[in-house]
C-alpha positions in Angstrom: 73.3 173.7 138.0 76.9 171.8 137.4 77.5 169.4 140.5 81.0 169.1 140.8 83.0 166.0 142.9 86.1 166.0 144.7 88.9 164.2 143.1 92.5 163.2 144.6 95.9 163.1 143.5 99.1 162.7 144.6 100.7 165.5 146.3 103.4 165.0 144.1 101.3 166.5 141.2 101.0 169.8 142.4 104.1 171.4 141.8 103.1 170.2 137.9 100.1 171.6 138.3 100.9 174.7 139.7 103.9 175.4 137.1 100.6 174.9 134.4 98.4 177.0 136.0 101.5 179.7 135.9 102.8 179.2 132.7 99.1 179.0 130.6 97.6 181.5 132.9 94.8 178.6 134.2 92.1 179.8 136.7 93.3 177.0 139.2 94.0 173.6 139.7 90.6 172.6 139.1 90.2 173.8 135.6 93.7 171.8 134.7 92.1 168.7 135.5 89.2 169.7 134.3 91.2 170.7 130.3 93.1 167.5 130.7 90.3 165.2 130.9 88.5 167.4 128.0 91.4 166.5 126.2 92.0 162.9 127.2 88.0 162.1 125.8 88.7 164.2 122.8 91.5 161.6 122.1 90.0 158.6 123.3 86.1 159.2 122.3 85.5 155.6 123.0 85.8 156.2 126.5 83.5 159.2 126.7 80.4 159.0 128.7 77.3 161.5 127.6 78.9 164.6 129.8 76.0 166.9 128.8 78.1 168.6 126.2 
């Protein structure tokens, strides 16, 4: 089983995120944070930490 946190952002982010979540069809906001740090290790590997993947 995946054990999730609880992460915080400005509410000044949402309308971004929203307008992603609308324009490349994501589930929800979760799962745009979750692509952009997917991402973010894929170009910075040296910052990756064993993820179970």
């Amino acid at each position: 089983m995946t054990k999730y946190i609880t992460v915080k952002l400005p509410v000044c982010y949402r309308q971004g995120v929203d307008k992603l979540i609308e324009t490349y069809g994501f589930a929800s906001r979760a799962d745009v944070v979750k692509n952009a740090l997917r991402e973010f290790f894929q170009k910075y590997p040296e910052t990756k930490i064993a993820i179970g993947a």
